[in-house]
C-alpha positions, 0 to 999 in steps of 0.5 A: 306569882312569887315568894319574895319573902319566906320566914321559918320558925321551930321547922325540923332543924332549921334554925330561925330564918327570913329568906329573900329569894329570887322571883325566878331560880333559887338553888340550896346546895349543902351536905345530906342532913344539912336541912336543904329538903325542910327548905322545901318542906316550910314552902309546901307546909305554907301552901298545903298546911302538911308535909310532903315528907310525913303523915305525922305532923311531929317529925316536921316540929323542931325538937323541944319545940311546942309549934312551928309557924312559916310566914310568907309574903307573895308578889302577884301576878296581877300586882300587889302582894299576898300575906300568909301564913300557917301555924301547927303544934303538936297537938295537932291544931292548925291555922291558917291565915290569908291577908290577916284573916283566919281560914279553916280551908287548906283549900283556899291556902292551895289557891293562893298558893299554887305548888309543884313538887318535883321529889325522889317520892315523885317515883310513885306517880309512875308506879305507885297505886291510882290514888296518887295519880288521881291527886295528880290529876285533880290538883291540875284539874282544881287549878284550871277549872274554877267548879271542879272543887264545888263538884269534888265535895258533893262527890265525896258527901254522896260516896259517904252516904252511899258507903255508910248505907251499904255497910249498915243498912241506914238510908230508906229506898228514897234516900238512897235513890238520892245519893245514887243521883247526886253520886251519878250527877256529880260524876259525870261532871268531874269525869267531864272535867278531868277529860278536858284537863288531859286533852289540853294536857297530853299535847303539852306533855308529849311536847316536853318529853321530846325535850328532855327524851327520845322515848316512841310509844310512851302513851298517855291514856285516862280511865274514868273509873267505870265502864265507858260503854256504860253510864254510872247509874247502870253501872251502880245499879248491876254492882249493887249487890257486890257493893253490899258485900264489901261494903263500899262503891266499887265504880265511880270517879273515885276510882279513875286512874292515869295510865302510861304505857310503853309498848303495851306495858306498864311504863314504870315497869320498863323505864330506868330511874332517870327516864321514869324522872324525866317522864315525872318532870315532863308531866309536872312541868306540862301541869305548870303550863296548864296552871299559867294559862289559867293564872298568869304564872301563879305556879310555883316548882320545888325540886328536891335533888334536881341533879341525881340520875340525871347526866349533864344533857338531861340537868340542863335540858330540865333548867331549861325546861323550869326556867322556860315556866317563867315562874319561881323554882326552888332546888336543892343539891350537894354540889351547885356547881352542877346547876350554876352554868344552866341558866341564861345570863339574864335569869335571876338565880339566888344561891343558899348554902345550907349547913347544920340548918343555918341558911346562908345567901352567897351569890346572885346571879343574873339580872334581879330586874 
């Protein structure tokens, strides 16, 4: 999979642009504040109907813009081509649209369009809250495994009953007994899903971290979200009362977590910013394996500012690492010249400059065959 054409309308200060770029390496290089990252940003608004850059939707619109529209054209794997496309105003609505039809689910859009993001905020996979790296998790987890979505939502109907029941009283004994089994049912198959997702992982993981670093004791460990002696049902029933006074479900997968730990410590708290970049990159890129696997190289990487922290050894053993993905890649920089050098002679590589948001191609190199 592949985006061969991308069309960008009213995206922060881009100026209107229509890309054909590289199905394999594509670099943007250009000064700070030149519109580079809204690049990136127009490719994950394609694919996720959001920003990776604001909760806010109104940074992301042009100024004096009512609307923005990103339009882009997939090659498949399997042959053929995808249309999609993703509107957004101020006001907040949305549409979405796959092969001329309409869709309300950012989901389906996700499916199409399979997206990694590899940024300076990706420092948080490391050492920000569960959260981030529970949507870490699932997103892998959503891409291999078909049923995964179906059980995620019952998961969240029931915690929403669960919740609203313990803050206000409102379901009888029957109706509650209900959405305790349907929360229990649904967990125990996500927790299901998610082991078998970091078993196939953690091999993959490990082998890509020995690429780009040597680092003994880097231990890669999941937890459920409840105790593992226990089954949830046991677990709800004894938490039912401090569940009440807080007023919502303390245990459960909705409180799973990824931990990484170096010498029995926290690994974010003893890594450097370039290892803790290389540990984010070599579980990204391990989720890229996985999702080929599963789709025949339907992943698509957007690394912002590849080059920083990051010597020479470690730029070019990471090229190495994405062009190995066999798939599309999206990277920006100040200088190019740091990344021309890093592919093999075959790899088709596209290059953008980027300056005052106008996008312009100055070189291919390698093979477009």
């Amino acid at each position: 999979m592949s985006l061969s054409r991308v069309t960008v309308t009213a995206v922060r200060n881009l100026h209107a642009v229509t890309l054909s770029p590289s199905p394999r390496i594509n670099i943007l290089y250009g000064d700070n504040g030149s519109g580079k990252t809204s690049v990136l940003e127009a490719i994950h608004l394609l694919g996720l109907a959001r920003s990776f850059r604001s909760v806010r939707l109104q940074p992301v619109i042009a100024h004096e813009q009512p609307s923005c529209t990103v339009f882009g054209q997939v090659e498949l794997a399997a042959g053929g081509h995808s249309n999609l496309g993703v509107f957004r105003d101020r006001q907040g609505e949305f549409q979405i649209r796959i092969d001329g039809q309409n869709v309300r689910s950012a989901a389906e859009l996700a499916e199409s369009l399979p997206l990694q993001l590899i940024n300076p905020d990706s420092f948080r996979l490391l050492e920000g809250a569960p959260k981030v790296r529970r949507q870490f998790l699932d997103w892998g987890v959503f891409h291999v495994e078909p049923r995964f979505l179906s059980a995620w939502q019952r998961l969240q109907k029931a915690l929403r009953q669960r919740n609203s029941w313990l803050r206000h009283g409102t379901l009888d004994k029957a109706s509650h007994a209900a959405w305790d089994r349907e929360l229990c049912h649904a967990g125990d198959e996500i927790d299901a899903y998610r082991r078998d997702y970091i078993q196939a992982l953690k091999p993959v993981f490990e082998r890509i971290l020995s690429e780009l670093l040597e680092l003994d004791g880097l231990t890669l460990s999941y937890y459920r979200g409840w105790d593992k002696e226990r089954p949830l049902s046991e677990v709800l029933a004894s938490t039912w009362q401090r569940d009440q006074q807080i007023g919502h479900t303390q245990a459960g997968p909705q409180r799973a977590d990824l931990r990484l730990r170096l010498e029995g410590h926290n690994a974010a708290e003893i890594l450097s910013r370039g290892q803790q970049k290389l540990v984010v990159c070599a579980l990204r890129i391990a989720q890229g394996h996985l999702v080929n696997l599963a789709k025949r190289g339907q992943c698509i990487y957007l690394v912002d500012d590849l080059p920083s922290e990051l010597d020479e050894q470690h730029r070019r053993a990471l090229c190495r690492l994405l062009e190995d993905l066999n798939c599309q890649v999206f990277i920006t920089c100040v200088d190019h010249e740091l990344l021309k050098d890093g592919w093999r002679t075959d790899t088709p590589v596209a290059v953008f400059h980027v300056e005052h948001g106008r996008i312009t191609q100055t070189t291919t190199i390698g093979s477009e065959t």
